[in-house]
N, C-alpha and C positions, 0 to 999 in steps of 0.2 A: 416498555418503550424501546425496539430496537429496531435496529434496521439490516437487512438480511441482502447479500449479492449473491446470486448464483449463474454461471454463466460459463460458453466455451471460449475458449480463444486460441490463436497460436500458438500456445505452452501447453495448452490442454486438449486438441484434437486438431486432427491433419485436414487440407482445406475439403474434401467433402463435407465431414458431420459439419463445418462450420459453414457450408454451403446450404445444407440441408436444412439450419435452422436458423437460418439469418431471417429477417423481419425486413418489408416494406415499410417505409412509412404508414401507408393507410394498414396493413397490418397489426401497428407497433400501434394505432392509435387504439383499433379496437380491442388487441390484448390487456393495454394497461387499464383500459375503461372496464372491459368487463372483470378484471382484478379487484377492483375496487368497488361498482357496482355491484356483484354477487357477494358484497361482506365481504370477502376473502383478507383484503387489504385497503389501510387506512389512507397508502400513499403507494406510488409503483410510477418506475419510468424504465424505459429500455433502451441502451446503446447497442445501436445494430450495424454494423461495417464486415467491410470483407473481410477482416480478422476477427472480427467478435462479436459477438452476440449475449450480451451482460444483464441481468433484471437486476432494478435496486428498489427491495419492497418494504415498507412498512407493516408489519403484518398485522391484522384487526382479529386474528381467533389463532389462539395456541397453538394448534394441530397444522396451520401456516407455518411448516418448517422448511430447511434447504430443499429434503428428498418431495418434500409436496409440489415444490417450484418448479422442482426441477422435472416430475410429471406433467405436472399442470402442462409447458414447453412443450415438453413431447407431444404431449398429449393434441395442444392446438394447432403442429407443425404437421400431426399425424407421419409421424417418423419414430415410432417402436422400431421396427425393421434395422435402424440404421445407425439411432440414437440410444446412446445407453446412458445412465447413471454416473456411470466413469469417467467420461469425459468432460466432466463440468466441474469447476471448482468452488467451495463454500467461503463466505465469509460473511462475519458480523459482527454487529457492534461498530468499535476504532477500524474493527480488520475492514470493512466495508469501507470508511472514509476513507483508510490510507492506500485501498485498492482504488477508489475513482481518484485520489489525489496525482497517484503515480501515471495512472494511465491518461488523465486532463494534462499534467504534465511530460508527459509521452519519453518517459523510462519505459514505460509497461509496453511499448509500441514494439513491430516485427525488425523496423528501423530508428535505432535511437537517435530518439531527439526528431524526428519524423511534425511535421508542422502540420498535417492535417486532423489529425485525433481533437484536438479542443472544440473545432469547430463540428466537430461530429456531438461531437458531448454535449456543447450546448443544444444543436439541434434537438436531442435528446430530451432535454431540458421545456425545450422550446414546448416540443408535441404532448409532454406530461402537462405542463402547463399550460394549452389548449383546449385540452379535454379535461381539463382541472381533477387531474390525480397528481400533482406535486402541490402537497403541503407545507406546513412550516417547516416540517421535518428535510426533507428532497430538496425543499430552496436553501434553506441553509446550506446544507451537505454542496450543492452545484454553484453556490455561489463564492463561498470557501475555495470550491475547488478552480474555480474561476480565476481566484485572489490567487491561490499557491501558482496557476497558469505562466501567469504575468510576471509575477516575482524569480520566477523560474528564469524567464524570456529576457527580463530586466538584469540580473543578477550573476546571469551563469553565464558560460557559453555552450551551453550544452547543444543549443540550434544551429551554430555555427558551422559553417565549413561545408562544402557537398558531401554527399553520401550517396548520389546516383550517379550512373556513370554521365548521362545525360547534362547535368546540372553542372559535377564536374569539370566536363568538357568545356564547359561557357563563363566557372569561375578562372580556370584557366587563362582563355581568351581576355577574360577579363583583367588578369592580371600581367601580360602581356602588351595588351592595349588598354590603357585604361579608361580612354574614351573609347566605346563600342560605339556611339552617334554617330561616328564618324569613319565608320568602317563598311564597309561593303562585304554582305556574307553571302554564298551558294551554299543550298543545302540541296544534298545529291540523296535522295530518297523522303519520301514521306509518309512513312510507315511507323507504328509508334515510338520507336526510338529518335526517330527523324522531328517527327512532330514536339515529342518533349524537347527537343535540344532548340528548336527553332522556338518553341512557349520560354523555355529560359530564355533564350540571346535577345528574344522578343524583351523581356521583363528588365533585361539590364540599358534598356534603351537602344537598341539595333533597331532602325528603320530600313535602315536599307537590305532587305534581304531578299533577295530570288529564289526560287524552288523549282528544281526538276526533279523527273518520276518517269519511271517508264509505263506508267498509266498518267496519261497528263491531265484527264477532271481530278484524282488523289492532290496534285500538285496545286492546283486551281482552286478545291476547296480549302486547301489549307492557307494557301495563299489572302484567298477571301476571310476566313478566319481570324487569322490577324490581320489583316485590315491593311495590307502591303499591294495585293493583288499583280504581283511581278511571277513571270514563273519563263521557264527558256525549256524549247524542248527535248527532252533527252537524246536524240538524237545529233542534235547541235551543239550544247551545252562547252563541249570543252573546247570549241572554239572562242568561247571568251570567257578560258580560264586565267587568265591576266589581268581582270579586269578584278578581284576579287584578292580583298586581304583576308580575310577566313575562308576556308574551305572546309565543309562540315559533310560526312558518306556515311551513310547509314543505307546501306543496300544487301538484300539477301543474295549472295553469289559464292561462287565458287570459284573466280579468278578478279583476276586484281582488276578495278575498273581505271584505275590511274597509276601510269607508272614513270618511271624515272627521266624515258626521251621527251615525254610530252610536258611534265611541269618542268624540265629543264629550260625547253623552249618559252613555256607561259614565262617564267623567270625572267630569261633574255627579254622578253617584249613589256616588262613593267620595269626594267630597269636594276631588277636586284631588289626591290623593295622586299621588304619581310611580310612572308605569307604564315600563317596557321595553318594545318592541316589537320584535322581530328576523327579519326579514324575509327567509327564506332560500330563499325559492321565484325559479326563474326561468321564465318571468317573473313580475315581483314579485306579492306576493299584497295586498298593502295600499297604500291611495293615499298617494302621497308628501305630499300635503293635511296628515294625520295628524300629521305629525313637525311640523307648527307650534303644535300645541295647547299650550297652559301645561301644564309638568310631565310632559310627552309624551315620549319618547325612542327616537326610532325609527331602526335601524340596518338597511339592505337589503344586498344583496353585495358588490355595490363599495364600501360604507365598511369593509363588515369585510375587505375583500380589501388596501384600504389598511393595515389593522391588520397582515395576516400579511405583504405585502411588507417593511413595518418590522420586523415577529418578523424573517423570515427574512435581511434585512441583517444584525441584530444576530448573529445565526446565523455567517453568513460572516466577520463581524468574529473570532468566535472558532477561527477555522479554524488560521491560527498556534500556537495555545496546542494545540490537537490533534494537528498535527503535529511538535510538540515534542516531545510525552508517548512518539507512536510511536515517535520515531525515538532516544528512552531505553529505552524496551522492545526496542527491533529492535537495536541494541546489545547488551544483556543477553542476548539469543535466540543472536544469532549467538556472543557468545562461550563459552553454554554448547553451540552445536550445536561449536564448535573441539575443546572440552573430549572432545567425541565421538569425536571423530574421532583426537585423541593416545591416546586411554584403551588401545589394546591394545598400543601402546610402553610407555606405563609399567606396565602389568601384564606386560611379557614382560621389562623393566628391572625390575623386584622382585623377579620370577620366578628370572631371573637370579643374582641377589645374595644371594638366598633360598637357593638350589640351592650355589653358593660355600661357603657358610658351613657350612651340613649338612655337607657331604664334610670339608670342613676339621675341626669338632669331632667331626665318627665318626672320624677319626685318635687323638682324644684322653681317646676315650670309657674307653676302659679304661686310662688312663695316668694319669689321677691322677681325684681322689674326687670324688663327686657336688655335693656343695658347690662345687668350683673348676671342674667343669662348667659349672654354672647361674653362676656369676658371669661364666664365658668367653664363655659364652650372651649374657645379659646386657650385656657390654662389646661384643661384637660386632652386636649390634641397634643398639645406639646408635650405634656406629659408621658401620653400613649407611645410618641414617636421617640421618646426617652427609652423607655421602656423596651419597647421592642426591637430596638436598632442592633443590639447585642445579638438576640437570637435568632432575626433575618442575616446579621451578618457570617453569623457559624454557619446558616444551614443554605449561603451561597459560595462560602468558599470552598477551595479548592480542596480534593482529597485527592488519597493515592490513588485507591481503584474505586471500581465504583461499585460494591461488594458495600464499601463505608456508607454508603446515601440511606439506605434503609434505616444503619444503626442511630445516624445522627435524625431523621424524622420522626422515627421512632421515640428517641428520646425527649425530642421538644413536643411531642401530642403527648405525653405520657405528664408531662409536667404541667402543661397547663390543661391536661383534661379536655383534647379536642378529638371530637367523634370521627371513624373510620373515615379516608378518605373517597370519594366518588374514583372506583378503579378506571374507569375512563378515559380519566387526566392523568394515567399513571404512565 
């Protein structure tokens, strides 16, 4: 009974081979189907993102090893040519749990503490359980891993703080105005960085936001998008740069698109009120002049890159408290997977005891009245559950490794003389 990962990721292959062998959904469904339909395995799911591409299989025939899996991939990606052996890493057993624990909890992530890996996971989860290849085995394992998710999210701070420059840019803002509802933003590009920064300032409550673009439908669909539908033409735009307490540039160019005469002016015509400026273009789109103006506040990349280096220490700071949480949960895994593995001993030890006692009251059955039956009945249950509560309770508890499970089943068939077990259940 083990369960086996093998898989590429950003630590173990640069983004082609992990480009080459990534999985569609409708892919991943019929991978892990046909896994488990040809025998191969008893259980199989697969996490597929632009960083990784992970199998987590139960294996149903011996010869199901890492180097088999890791053909098999190849094999159905039809990437020899480009995929090799090497780039994939093994684990099993605990290593298997403590590899989906970390990465559901998004250590294992390109960006630490990164908030979309869980929901990829379950997805994951989702499509094995769809086509009904997560068994009891894979549900536990993803639902564990689910728990240690949460706990992580609840407990730590590891998801705190920005780490994109994007995000940054609008925790920033935010922490400068602390109502955004009530602020008025232009965003000058809507190109993706333009677009993430507006999805943030959108998420911290910013309604009010206008978008120009020197493609003005780019500006109009993004506009429509979040659901603002405001947008100014780029040819006009800085004439009603006054009108706006953020100011957010994200444009690809090679000279500044705003500079020191022009928001001095915007300044003078809102009265000194305090503007943002966030300057996310490289190279930069506004002259560094700007950020000296009274009430001016003007952030480019590398002040906000300062910001998410400090996010991300604090980040690592919490790393202890995460691998604390796993290694409570990977405890708890491993002794319900022990639990596993004794279960067809003490179902053939009850079995046993069960089978005894019948024979013994069919002797009795027409020897005296039904009444003193059911109490014989009755005294001998209790008995039984006497009896055996000792040696179900040794052969669930806890051991160190699991190397111990054989010695201690071993020892309880051997004593009460119970015949081989059905390897099946093993």
């Amino acid at each position: 009974m083990n369960i086996i990962s093998v898989g590429v990721n950003h630590k173990t292959a640069p983004i082609e081979i992990r480009e080459r062998i990534a999985l569609s959904e409708v892919q991943n469904k019929e991978f892990v189907t046909d896994l488990v339909s040809s025998g191969l395995a008893s259980e199989a799911m697969v996490v597929s993102t632009c960083n990784r591409t992970e199998l987590y299989v139960v294996p149903a025939m011996v010869e199901v090893n890492c180097d088999y899996l890791k053909d098999y991939l190849i094999s159905y990606k039809d990437a020899r040519k480009d995929v090799r052996p090497e780039h994939f890493f093994n684990r099993f057993y605990c290593g298997t749990a403590r590899h989906l624990f970390e990465v559901s909890s998004a250590i294992d992530s390109l960006v630490l503490g990164e908030g979309q890996i869980l929901g990829q996971v379950k997805d994951a989860y989702r499509i094995a359980a769809e086509v009904g290849t997560a068994g009891i085995l894979l549900t536990r394992l993803c639902h564990t891993a689910f728990s240690v998710a949460k706990k992580v999210k609840t407990k730590t701070k590891l998801m705190e703080g920005a780490v994109s420059v994007s995000y940054a840019a609008v925790e920033l803002a935010q922490k400068i105005f602390s109502n955004l509802s009530m602020k008025k933003v232009l965003l000058v590009g809507a190109g993706e960085t333009g677009e993430l920064a507006a999805k943030h300032i959108y998420a911290k409550n910013a309604r009010n936001i206008v978008i120009t673009n020197r493609t003005l439908s780019k500006a109009e669909a993004l506009a429509e998008e979040l659901g603002t539908n405001r947008v100014l033409p780029y040819e006009s735009y800085k004439e009603h740069l006054h009108e706006f307490d953020i100011i957010i540039t994200a444009v690809s160019t090679k000279e500044y698109i705003l500079n020191e005469a022009e928001m001095q002016q915007a300044m003078q015509r809102r009265r000194l009120k305090p503007v943002i400026m966030l300057d996310l273009g490289l190279p930069r789109n506004i002259d560094p002049e700007v950020g000296k103006l009274q009430n001016m506040f003007l952030k480019d990349i590398d002040a906000l890159k300062h910001i998410i280096d400090k996010n991300l220490e604090r980040r690592r700071a919490e790393l202890p408290k995460v691998k604390a949480i796993i290694d409570e949960e990977l405890v708890g895994f491993g002794q319900w997977i022990n639990t596993l593995k004794v279960r067809p001993t003490i179902v053939d030890l009850q079995s046993k005891f069960i089978e005894i006692k019948e024979k013994e009251l069919e002797r009795y059955r027409y020897k005296v009245s039904e009444e003193e039956l059911r109490r014989m009945e009755h005294l001998t249950d209790r008995i039984l559950k006497k009896i055996l509560h000792h040696p179900i309770k040794m052969l669930k508890a806890p051991v160190d490794t699991a190397d111990n499970i054989p010695s201690k089943v071993n020892l309880v068939r051997n004593i009460f003389d119970l015949e081989e077990p059905n390897q099946s259940l093993q």
